[in-house]
N, C-alpha and C positions, 0 to 999 in steps of 0.2 A: 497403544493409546495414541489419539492424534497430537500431535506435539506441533505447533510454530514459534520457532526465536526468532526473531526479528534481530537485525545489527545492522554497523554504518551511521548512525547517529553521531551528532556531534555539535561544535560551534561553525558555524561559516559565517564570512561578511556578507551585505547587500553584492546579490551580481555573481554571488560564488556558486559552487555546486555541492552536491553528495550523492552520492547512492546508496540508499539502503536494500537491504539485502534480507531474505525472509528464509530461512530451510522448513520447510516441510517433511513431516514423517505419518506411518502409521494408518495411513489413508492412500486411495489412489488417486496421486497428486492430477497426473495428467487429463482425469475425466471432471473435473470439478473448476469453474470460475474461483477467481483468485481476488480479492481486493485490497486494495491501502485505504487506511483512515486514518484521520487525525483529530485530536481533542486539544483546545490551548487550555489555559487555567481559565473555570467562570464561563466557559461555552458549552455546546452539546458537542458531541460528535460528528463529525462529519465525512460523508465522502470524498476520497480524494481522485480514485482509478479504481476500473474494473475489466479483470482481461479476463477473457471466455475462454474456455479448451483446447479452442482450436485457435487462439492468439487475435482475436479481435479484441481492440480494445475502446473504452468509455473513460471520460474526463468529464469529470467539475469544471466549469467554466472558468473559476479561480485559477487552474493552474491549465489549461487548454494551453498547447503553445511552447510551454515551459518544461514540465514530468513529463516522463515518457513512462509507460509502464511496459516490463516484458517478463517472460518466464522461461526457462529451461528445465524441459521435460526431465531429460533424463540425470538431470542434479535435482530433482525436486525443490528446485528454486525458481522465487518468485525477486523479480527488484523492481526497484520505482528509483530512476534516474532524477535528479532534480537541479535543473540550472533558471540560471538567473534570478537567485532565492530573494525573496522579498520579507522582510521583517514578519510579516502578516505571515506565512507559511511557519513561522515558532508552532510546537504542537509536540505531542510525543503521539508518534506512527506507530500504528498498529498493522498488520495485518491478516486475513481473517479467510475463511474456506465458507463458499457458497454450498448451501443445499442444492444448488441448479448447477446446469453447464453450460449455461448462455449468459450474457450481459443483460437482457429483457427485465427480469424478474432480481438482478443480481444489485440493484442502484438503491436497496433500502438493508437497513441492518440488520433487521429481523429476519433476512434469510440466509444468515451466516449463521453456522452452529459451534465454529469454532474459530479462536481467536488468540492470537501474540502475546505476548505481555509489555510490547512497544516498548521501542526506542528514542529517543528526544531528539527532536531539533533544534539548536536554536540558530537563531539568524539574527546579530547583532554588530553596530559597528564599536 
Protein backbone atom coordinates (compact mmCIF):
# COMPACT_ATOMS: atom_id res chain seq x y z
CA UNK A 1 0.00 0.00 0.00
CA UNK A 2 1.33 3.54 -0.74
CA UNK A 3 2.46 5.04 2.51
CA UNK A 4 4.09 8.84 2.80
CA UNK A 5 5.35 10.17 6.50
CA UNK A 6 6.30 13.30 6.33
CA UNK A 7 8.94 14.59 9.37
CA UNK A 8 11.21 17.63 10.22
CA UNK A 9 8.67 19.94 11.48
CA UNK A 10 8.94 22.04 14.13
CA UNK A 11 9.33 25.82 15.85
CA UNK A 12 11.83 28.09 14.03
CA UNK A 13 12.33 32.02 14.42
CA UNK A 14 12.02 34.58 11.46
CA UNK A 15 15.24 33.94 9.18
CA UNK A 16 15.72 30.46 10.41
CA UNK A 17 15.57 27.14 8.65
CA UNK A 18 14.18 23.40 8.34
CA UNK A 19 13.95 20.59 6.35
CA UNK A 20 11.40 18.44 5.97
CA UNK A 21 11.79 15.18 5.01
CA UNK A 22 8.97 12.83 3.20
CA UNK A 23 9.73 8.64 3.00
CA UNK A 24 7.91 7.08 0.48
CA UNK A 25 6.96 3.36 0.00
CA UNK A 26 4.79 0.88 -1.78
CA UNK A 27 4.82 2.76 -5.30
CA UNK A 28 7.64 3.37 -7.77
CA UNK A 29 8.85 6.37 -6.07
CA UNK A 30 11.44 7.28 -8.91
CA UNK A 31 8.79 7.35 -11.97
CA UNK A 32 6.24 9.81 -10.46
CA UNK A 33 6.49 13.81 -9.68
CA UNK A 34 6.57 14.55 -6.04
CA UNK A 35 5.01 17.61 -4.38
CA UNK A 36 4.96 19.74 -0.90
CA UNK A 37 1.81 21.63 0.23
CA UNK A 38 0.71 23.50 2.88
CA UNK A 39 -2.57 24.40 4.79
CA UNK A 40 -2.51 27.25 7.68
CA UNK A 41 -5.68 27.36 9.93
CA UNK A 42 -8.88 29.07 8.02
CA UNK A 43 -7.03 28.84 4.28
CA UNK A 44 -7.20 26.32 1.47
CA UNK A 45 -4.44 24.42 0.46
CA UNK A 46 -1.83 25.28 -1.35
CA UNK A 47 1.05 24.68 -3.36
CA UNK A 48 4.37 24.98 -2.23
CA UNK A 49 7.02 22.77 -4.83
CA UNK A 50 6.88 20.26 -7.37
CA UNK A 51 9.92 18.15 -8.58
CA UNK A 52 9.36 15.88 -11.71
CA UNK A 53 11.21 12.37 -12.06
CA UNK A 54 13.85 13.39 -13.52
CA UNK A 55 14.55 16.38 -10.81
CA UNK A 56 13.15 19.42 -12.46
CA UNK A 57 11.72 21.47 -10.13
CA UNK A 58 8.56 24.16 -9.81
CA UNK A 59 7.94 26.93 -7.02
CA UNK A 60 5.15 29.06 -5.69
CA UNK A 61 6.27 32.41 -6.09
CA UNK A 62 5.70 32.68 -2.14
CA UNK A 63 8.69 30.74 -1.45
CA UNK A 64 10.79 31.19 -5.09
CA UNK A 65 14.24 32.02 -3.69
CA UNK A 66 13.89 30.59 -0.39
CA UNK A 67 12.71 26.31 -0.49
CA UNK A 68 14.58 24.32 -2.42
CA UNK A 69 12.86 21.25 -3.18
CA UNK A 70 14.99 17.83 -4.05
CA UNK A 71 14.53 13.91 -4.01
CA UNK A 72 16.82 10.88 -3.61
CA UNK A 73 15.93 8.18 -5.67
CA UNK A 74 17.29 5.51 -4.27
CA UNK A 75 16.20 6.34 -0.34
CA UNK A 76 12.75 6.94 -1.72
CA UNK A 77 12.91 10.30 -0.19
CA UNK A 78 11.55 13.47 -0.99
CA UNK A 79 12.74 17.07 1.21
CA UNK A 80 11.82 20.59 0.91
CA UNK A 81 14.71 22.68 2.39
CA UNK A 82 13.38 25.79 3.84
CA UNK A 83 15.53 29.06 4.85
CA UNK A 84 14.91 32.25 5.61
CA UNK A 85 11.30 31.33 7.07
CA UNK A 86 8.89 33.94 7.27
CA UNK A 87 5.99 33.97 9.90
CA UNK A 88 3.49 33.65 6.79
CA UNK A 89 5.11 29.95 5.66
CA UNK A 90 3.25 28.68 9.53
CA UNK A 91 1.32 25.68 7.79
CA UNK A 92 1.42 21.96 8.42
CA UNK A 93 3.18 20.38 5.10
CA UNK A 94 2.03 17.71 3.41
CA UNK A 95 3.42 15.79 0.84
CA UNK A 96 1.62 14.08 -1.85
CA UNK A 97 2.49 11.59 -5.18
CA UNK A 98 1.46 12.92 -8.76
CA UNK A 99 -0.48 10.76 -11.07
CA UNK A 100 2.00 12.27 -13.83
CA UNK A 101 5.91 12.37 -14.19
CA UNK A 102 6.23 15.93 -15.19
CA UNK A 103 5.71 19.37 -13.40
CA UNK A 104 3.17 20.48 -16.41
CA UNK A 105 0.01 18.73 -15.23
CA UNK A 106 1.65 18.28 -11.48
CA UNK A 107 0.80 22.33 -10.06
CA UNK A 108 -3.12 21.51 -9.06
CA UNK A 109 -4.18 18.96 -6.42
CA UNK A 110 -6.35 17.04 -7.94
CA UNK A 111 -3.65 15.03 -9.65
CA UNK A 112 -2.21 13.75 -6.55
CA UNK A 113 -3.77 10.34 -5.65
CA UNK A 114 -1.94 10.04 -2.63
CA UNK A 115 -0.93 12.04 0.33
CA UNK A 116 1.20 12.49 4.04
CA UNK A 117 -0.46 13.04 6.92
CA UNK A 118 1.80 16.44 7.27
CA UNK A 119 3.94 17.82 9.60
CA UNK A 120 3.59 21.40 11.17
CA UNK A 121 5.61 24.37 10.84
CA UNK A 122 5.57 26.97 12.90
CA UNK A 123 7.60 30.03 12.47
CA UNK A 124 7.37 32.46 15.36
CA UNK A 125 9.44 34.75 17.49
Amino acid sequence: QVQLVESGGGLAQPGGSLRLSCAASGFSFSRYAMGWFRQAPGKERELVAVISSGGMPYYADSVKGRFTISRDNAKNTLYLQMNNLKPEDTALYYCAKSRYSGTYYSTESAVYDYWGQGTQVTVSS
